[in-house]
Each structure stands twice: as C-alpha cells, then as structure tokens.
C-alpha positions in Angstrom: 54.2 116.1 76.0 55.3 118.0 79.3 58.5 117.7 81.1 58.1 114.1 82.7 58.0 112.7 78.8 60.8 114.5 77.6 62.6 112.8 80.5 61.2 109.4 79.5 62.6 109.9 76.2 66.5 109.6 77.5 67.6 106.3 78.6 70.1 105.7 81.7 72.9 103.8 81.2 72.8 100.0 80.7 69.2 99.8 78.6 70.6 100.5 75.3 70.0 98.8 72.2 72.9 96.4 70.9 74.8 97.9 67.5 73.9 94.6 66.0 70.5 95.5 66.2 71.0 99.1 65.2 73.0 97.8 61.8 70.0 95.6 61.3 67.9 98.6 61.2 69.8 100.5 59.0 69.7 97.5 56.6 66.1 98.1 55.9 68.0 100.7 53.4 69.2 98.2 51.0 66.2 95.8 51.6 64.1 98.5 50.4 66.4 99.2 47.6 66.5 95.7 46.4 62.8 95.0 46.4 61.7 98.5 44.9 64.3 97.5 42.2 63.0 93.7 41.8 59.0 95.3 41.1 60.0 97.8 38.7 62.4 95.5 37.0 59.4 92.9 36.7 57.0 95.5 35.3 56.5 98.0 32.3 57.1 101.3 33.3 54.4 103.3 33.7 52.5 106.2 35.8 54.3 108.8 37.9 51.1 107.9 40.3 52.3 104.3 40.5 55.9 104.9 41.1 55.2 107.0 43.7 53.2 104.3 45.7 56.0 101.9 45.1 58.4 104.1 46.2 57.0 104.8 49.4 55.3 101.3 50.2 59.3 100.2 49.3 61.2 103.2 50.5 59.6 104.3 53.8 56.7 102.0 54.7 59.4 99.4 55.7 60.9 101.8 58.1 57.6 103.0 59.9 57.0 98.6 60.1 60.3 98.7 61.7 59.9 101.0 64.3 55.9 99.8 65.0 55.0 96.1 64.1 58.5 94.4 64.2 60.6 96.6 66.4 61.2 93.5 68.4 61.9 91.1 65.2 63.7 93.7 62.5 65.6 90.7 61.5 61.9 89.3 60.4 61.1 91.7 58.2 64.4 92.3 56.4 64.1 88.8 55.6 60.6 88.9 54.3 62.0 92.0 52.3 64.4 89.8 50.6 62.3 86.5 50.0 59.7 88.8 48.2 62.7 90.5 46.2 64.0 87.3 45.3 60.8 85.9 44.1 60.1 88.5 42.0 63.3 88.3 40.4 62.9 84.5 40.0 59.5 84.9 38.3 60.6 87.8 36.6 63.0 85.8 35.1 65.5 88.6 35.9 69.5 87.8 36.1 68.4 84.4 34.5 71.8 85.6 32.3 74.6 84.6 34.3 77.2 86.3 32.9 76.8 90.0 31.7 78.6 89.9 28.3 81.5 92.0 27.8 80.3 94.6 25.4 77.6 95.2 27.9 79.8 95.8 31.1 81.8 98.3 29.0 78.6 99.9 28.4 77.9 99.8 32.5 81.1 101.6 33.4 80.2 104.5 30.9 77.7 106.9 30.5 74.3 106.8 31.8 75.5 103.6 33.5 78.5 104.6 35.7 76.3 107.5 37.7 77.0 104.6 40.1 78.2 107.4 43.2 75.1 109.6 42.8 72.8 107.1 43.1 74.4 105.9 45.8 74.8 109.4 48.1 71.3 109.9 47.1 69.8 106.2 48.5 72.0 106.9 51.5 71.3 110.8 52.3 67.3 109.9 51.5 67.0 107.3 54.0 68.8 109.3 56.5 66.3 111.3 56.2 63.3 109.4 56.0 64.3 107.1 58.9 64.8 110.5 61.1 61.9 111.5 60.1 59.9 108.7 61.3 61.9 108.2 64.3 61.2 111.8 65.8 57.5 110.9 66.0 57.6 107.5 66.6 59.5 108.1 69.8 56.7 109.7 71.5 54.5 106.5 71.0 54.5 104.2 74.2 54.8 101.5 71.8 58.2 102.9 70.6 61.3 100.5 72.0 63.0 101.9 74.9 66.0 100.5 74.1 65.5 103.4 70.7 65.4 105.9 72.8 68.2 108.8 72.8 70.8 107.7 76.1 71.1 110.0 78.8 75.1 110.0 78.9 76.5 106.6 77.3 75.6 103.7 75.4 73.9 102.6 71.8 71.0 103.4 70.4 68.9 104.0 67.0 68.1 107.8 68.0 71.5 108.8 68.6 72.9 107.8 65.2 70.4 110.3 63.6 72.2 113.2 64.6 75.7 111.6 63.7 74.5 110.5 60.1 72.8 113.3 59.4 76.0 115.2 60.1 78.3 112.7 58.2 75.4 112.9 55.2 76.2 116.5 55.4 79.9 116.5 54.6 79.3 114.0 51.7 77.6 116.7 49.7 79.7 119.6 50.3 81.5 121.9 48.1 84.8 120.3 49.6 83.9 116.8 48.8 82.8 117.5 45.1 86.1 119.3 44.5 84.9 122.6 43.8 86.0 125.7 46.4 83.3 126.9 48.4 81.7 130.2 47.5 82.1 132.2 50.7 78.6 133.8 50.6 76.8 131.1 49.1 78.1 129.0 52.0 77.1 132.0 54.5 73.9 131.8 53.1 73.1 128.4 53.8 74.7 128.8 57.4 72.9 131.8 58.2 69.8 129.8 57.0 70.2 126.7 59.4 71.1 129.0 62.4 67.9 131.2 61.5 65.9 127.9 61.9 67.8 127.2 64.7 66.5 130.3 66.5 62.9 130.1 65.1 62.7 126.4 66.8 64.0 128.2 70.0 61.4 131.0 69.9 59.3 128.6 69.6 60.0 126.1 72.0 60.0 129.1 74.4 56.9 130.4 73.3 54.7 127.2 73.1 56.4 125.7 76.3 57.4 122.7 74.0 59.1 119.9 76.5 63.0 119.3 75.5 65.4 117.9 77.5 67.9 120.7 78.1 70.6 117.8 78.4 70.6 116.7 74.8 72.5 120.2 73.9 72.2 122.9 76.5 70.0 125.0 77.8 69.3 127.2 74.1 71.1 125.0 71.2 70.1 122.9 69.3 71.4 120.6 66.4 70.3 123.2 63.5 72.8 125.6 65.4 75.4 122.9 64.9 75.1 122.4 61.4 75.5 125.8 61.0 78.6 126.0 62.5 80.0 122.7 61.3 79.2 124.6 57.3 80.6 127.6 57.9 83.7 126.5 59.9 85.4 123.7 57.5 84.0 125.5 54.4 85.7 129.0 55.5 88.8 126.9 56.6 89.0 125.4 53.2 88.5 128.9 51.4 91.3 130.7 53.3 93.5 127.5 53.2 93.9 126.7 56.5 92.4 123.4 55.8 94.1 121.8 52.5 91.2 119.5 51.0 93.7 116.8 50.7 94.0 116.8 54.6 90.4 115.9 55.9 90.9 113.0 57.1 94.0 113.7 58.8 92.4 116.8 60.2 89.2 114.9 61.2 91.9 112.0 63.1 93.6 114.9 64.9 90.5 116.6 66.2 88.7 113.4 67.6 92.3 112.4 69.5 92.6 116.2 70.8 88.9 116.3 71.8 89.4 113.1 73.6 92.6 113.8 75.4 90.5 116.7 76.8 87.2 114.7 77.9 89.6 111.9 79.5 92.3 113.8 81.1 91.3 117.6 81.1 88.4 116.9 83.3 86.3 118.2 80.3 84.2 115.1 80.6 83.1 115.7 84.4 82.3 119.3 83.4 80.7 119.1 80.2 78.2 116.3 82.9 77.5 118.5 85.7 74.2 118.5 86.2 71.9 122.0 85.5 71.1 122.8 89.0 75.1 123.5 89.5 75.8 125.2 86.9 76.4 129.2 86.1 73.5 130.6 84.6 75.7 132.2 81.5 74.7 131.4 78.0 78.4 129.1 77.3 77.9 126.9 80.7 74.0 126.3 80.1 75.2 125.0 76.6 78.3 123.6 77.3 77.3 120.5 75.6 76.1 122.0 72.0 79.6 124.2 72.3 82.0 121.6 73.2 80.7 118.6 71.4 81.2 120.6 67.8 84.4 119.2 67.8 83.2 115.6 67.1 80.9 116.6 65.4 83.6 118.5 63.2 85.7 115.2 62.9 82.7 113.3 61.5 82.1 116.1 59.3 85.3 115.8 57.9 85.2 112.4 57.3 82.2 112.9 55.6 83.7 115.1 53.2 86.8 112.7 52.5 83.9 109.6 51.4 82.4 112.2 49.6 85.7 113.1 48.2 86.6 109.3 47.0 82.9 108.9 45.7 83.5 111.9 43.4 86.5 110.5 42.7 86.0 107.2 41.5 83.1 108.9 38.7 85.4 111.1 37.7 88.4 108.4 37.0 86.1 106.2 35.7 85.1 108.7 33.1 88.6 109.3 31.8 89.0 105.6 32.0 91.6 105.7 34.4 92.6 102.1 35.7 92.9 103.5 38.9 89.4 104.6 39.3 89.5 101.2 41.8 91.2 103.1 43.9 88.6 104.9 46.0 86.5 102.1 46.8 89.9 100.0 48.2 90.5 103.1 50.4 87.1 103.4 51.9 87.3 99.1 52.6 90.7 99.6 54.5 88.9 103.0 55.8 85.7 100.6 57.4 88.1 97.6 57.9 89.9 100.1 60.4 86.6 101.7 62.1 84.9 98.6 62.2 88.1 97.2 64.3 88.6 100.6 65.8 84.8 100.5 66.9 84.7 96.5 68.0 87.5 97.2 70.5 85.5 100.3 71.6 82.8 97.9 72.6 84.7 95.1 73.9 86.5 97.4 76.3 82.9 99.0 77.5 84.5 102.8 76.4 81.0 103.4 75.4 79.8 105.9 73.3 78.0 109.2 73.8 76.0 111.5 71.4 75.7 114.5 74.0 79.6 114.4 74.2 80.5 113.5 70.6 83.7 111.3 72.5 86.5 109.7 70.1 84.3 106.3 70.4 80.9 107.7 69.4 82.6 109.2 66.1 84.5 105.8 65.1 80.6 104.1 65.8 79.4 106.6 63.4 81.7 106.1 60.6 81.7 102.8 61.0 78.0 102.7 60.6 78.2 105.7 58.0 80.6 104.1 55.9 79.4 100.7 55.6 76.3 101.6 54.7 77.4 103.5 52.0 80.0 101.2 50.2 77.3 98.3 50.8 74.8 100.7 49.1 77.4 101.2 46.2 77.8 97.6 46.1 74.3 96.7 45.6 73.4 99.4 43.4 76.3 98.1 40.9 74.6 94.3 41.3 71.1 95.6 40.3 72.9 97.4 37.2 74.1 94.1 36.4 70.7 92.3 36.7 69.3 95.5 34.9 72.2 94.9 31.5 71.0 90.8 32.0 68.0 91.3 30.7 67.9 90.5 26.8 64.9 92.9 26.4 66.7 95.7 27.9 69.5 95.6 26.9 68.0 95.9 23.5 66.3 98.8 24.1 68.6 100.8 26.8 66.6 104.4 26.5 66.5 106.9 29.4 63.0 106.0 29.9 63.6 102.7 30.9 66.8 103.2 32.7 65.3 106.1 34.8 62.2 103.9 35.4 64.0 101.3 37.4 67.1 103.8 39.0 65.5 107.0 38.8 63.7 107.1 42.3 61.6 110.6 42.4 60.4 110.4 45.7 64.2 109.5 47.1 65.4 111.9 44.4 63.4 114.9 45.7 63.7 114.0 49.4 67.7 114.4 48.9 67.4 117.4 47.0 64.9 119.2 49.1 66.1 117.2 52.7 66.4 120.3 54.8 62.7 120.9 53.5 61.6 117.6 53.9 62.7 117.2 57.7 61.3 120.9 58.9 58.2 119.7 57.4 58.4 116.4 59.8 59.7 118.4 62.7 56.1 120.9 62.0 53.9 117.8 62.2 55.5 116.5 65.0 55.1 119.4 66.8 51.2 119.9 65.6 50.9 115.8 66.7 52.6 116.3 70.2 50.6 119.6 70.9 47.2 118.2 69.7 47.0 114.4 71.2 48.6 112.8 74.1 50.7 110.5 72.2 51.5 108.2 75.1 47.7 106.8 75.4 47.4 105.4 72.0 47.8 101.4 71.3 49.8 100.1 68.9 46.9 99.9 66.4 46.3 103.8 66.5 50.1 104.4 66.3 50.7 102.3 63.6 47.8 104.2 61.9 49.0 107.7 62.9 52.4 106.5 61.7 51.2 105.5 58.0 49.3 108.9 57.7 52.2 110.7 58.6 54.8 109.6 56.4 52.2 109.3 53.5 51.0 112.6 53.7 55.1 114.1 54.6 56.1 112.2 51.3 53.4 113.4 49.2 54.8 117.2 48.6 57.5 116.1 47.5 56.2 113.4 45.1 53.0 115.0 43.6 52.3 118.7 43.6 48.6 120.0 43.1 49.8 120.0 39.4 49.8 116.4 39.1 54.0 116.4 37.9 56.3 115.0 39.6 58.6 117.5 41.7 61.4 115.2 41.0 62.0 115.1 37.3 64.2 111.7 36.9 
C-alpha cells in the first residue's frame, strides 16, 4: 500500500456512513450471541474442537460477512442471524416454559448464575476486538464500503468508532472501575508496555516505509501512545487523590465541555486542522492531533471507568442481597437516555463528529454507542439465563459443565483476556498482507477468502494451542 492508498482510506466530508447503519453493525454482537447460545442450548455439550468452530462461525464469521458479502444489506444478515436463532430455539423446544419458577430465579440471581456483569464486559470487550480486528484489514480491500472508511475531519463512520470503543473498553476493566486502587508500578508497567509498542510500530513504519496517513494522529503518534497515556494519567490521578473515584463522571463531563470551549472558541480547532505543509517541523506541532485530542479521549476513558464502576457494582449488591442492587442498571438507562438525546441533537444540528479531534460530539456518539451496547448485551445475556433455568432437563442437572458449556465462551474468553495480544497479532498480519499482495486488485471472491483465512487462523492461538487444550479454561 503506498501513500495514494493511505489517502484513499480517509473520507472527505459528506460520504459518511449513517449511525443507523453503524448501530446495525454493532448489533451483529448480540446476533452472534443469541445464535451461538440457541446451538449450544439445542445440543449436548461436547468437544473443545467443536466449540471452537461454533464460536467463531458465531462470534466472528458474522462480522467478516458484514464487512464483505452484506456490507450493503447488514440489516439482511442480522435478520437471518435471528430467524436461525429462533428456529433452533423453537425446535429445541427451549423457553417452551413460560414462566421461570420462583425457586429457580432465586437460584439465577445467586451464585454461578448472577456473573451476569462479567459475561457481559467480556461479550462486549471481545467483539471490540474482533470487529477491529477485521476491520483493519478489510479496509484495504476495494471491495470494503467507502462510506467505512476512517473521515478525514468530520462525520460518521464504522472505522472511527474503533478507536473510541476500544478506549471506553479500556476504562471498563481498570483498577478504578473494579474498586480496587491502582498499584502504581503495575500500572507503569502496563503503560510503559503500550508506549514500547507504540515506538516499535514507529520504527517500523519508518523502517519498512509503511503508508499512514500522518493526519489520523500526527506526524510520530499513534493510538498505542495514547493508551498509554490515557492508563497512566487517570490511574496516577486516582492514586495520589486528585481524582476521587466517585467523581469520574463528573470529571469526564468537565473535560469534554473544557476541551470543547477550546476547539470552538480558542481557535484550537483551526490549529489542531492546519494542514502539514504549514506547520513547524517540532515534534508537539507535527502531532498536535495525538497531543490535544487525549483530552477526549480522557473523558471517554472516564466514562468507561464509571460503567465499569456500576457493572461492578450491581454483582457486588446483588451478592449481599441488597435491594438496591437495581440501582446501577437505572443509572446507566438515564446515563444512555441522556447521550442518546445528547447525541440525536448533535446530529440534527449537523455539529458532526470528529475522531482526529476527539470534539464534545464525537465523545457523546461514542458513549452513546458504548453504552447501549453494553446494557443491551446485559439485557440479553439475563434472557438467555432465563431460557437456560426453562429448561426442565437443566435445571435438574445445573453442573458447571453444563452451565460453562452454553456461557462459557473460550475463544471470546481468551480474546478478552489476552486482547492486547490478540490485536498486535492482527496488526502483524496486516502488515505481512499489505507488504506481500496489492490488496486493492483482488475481487470480492479472493477477499472474502483472504478474510476467512485471516480471522480463522488469528483466532486459532487463542483457541487451540499445539497442545490440543484449550487456552481459555471456562
């Protein structure tokens, strides 16, 4: 790929995608949970081998469809998704129980059966993941959507909510969202790590003469280097108590209204725009884009944290059966019930959001998108819990094997617990695939193809090691 295809790869304003579309896509999340659910509900459990191939031919074959054979009809295939789920369940005979008796919903709210938050971070943070993953390559296909494509200043579109989930994904793990304080050098560690990768994909980018487009971030950063500094900043903040953990979303409010003020009526927006060929060749005004747009980032960081936070917090009430434990999942509704207004008005009065700035309206699209997928996730990992207790069988026999048969998803499993892994592996092959083919020649068969392979063969470390056990252990 030379310089004229990284150009290609940012769109100009006016060709985006619609967010309709984009929430569509990020739908193909919960399709894929539901019908990976409805198969291993309606079967015995069996092989590691097995489960494997229904997790990806659920989890991740759907989202390399999406981006290949129905990128003009995602609507299509989520609703094949659910027909085939609903079958299944129909023949299955599953939920044929229309009532889950009470002794039974006791026994889902405790235990094994209220890991309802876990499951949930782990579906979402996987298939932030995954669908990155697949994106980065697909992009380079011709047969890739423009309208996908990462936008050049403003506007909507599937490649710029990567970056912004996978930085809201990140605050929802955090030492700050699980309530525990942050271990100053473990959490210099991991920094020191992501800005080490950082400069290893800048040597060699440099090196290889890899086309980027230097507008994305700057002329040096990239979004490993903001990571780091997004870990390091709020964790250090929380551990010398500048930042009380109770005040993240506040915080996270007051920084995207700040940053704002500043693009609007500081001129920051007009500088942070200038084009390269005007600007000073010092390191801060090459990468004036990676520097300044750390403070949105930041905000949707925080937020992160603050789900993360009321996740946590609804296990841990429901565990001391507090009747309060409700609580957290009212607070993120009236939490999406204001971004989703917040983000409607956004679009209604064109104030259009922008990735490369990280502007007030790009971090309101993002948490709106963040945070209803997650509580929707929650939701519909609470419904196939219930069609899980329906089952007369089952419910007879509730062991561990069974339970971690249906909700125990290794491949997802591992690919949130090893995600940093995961995507440097994707980012490798990309590179490898982009170095060794000319990407932009093939036809949608060959991509398609290409695409499969890919994603099979990225999954497979983390499914089935040369050993033949899983990596995973559910």
């Amino acid at each position: 790929m030379d310089e004229s295809d990284a150009g290609d790869l940012l769109l100009s304003n006016g060709k985006f995608a619609s967010p309709k579309e984009i929430i569509l896509f990020t739908l193909i999340a919960h399709s894929s949970v539901l019908l990976r659910s409805s198969i291993l509900l309606s079967m015995a459990a069996s092989s590691s081998t097995l489960r494997f191939l229904v997790d990806y031919c659920c989890l991740i074959l759907p989202t390399v469809l999406a981006v290949s054979i129905f990128r003009d009809s995602i609507g299509s295939l989520l609703a094949c998704m659910l027909t085939v789920s609903l079958a299944l369940l129909y023949v299955g005979n599953v939920g044929s129980t229309a009532i889950v008796p009470s002794g039974r919903v006791q026994l889902l709210l405790s235990g094994q059966f209220s890991d309802h938050h876990s499951v949930t971070i782990t579906y979402f943070r996987s298939y932030v993941f995954v669908a990155t993953s697949v994106c980065i390559l697909a992009v380079d296909f011709g047969t890739f959507p423009k309208r996908f494509c990462k936008t050049e200043q403003f506007g909507y579109s599937l490649m710029d909510v990567g970056v912004g989930m996978f930085t809201f994904a990140n605050g929802l793990v955090s030492p700050v969202a699980r309530m525990r304080t942050p271990k100053l050098c473990k959490e210099l560690k991991s920094a020191m790590l992501l800005a080490t990768i950082g400069l290893a994909r800048l040597v060699f980018v440099r090196w290889s003469g890899y086309a980027v487009n230097e507008t994305e971030y700057g002329a040096d950063w990239n979004f490993f280097f903001t990571l780091a500094s997004l870990k390091i900043t709020v964790e250090l903040l929380v551990v010398v108590c500048v930042l009380p953990v109770g005040c993240t979303l506040a915080v996270a409010a007051l920084l995207a209204v700040g940053y704002e003020f500043a693009l609007q009526f500081a001129g920051l927006e007009v500088y942070l725009l200038e084009a390269f060929s005007t600007r000073c060749r010092t390191f801060f005004s090459l990468n004036r884009e990676g520097l300044h747009s750390l403070f949105g980032y930041a905000s949707l960081y925080l937020v992160g944290v603050h789900v993360g936070r009321l996740l946590f917090n609804f296990r841990q009430q429901l565990n001391e059966r507090n009747n309060i434990a409700g609580w957290s999942i009212l607070k993120m509704i009236k939490l999406l019930i204001f971004c989703a207004a917040f983000a409607f008005a956004c679009y209604h009065c064109s104030w259009l959001p922008s990735r490369r700035l990280a502007n007030a309206s790009y971090v309101i699209w993002m948490c709106f998108l963040c945070i209803f997928d997650t509580l929707s996730i929650f939701v519909l990992v609470f419904i196939v819990q219930c069609l899980y207790m329906s089952i007369p069988a089952v419910c007879r026999n509730q062991s561990d094997v069974e339970w971690n048969w249906i909700f125990g998803s290794c491949l997802w499993t591992s690919i949130n617990k090893h995600g940093l892994l995961y995507f440097l592996l994707s980012n490798v092959i990309t590179g490898l695939v982009n170095m060794t083919v000319e990407t932009k020649t093939f036809n949608a068969s060959a991509s398609l193809v290409i695409l499969v392979t890919y994603s099979f063969l990225g999954s497979l470390p983390f499914a089935l090691p040369p050993t033949g056990v899983m990596l995973a252990k559910c």
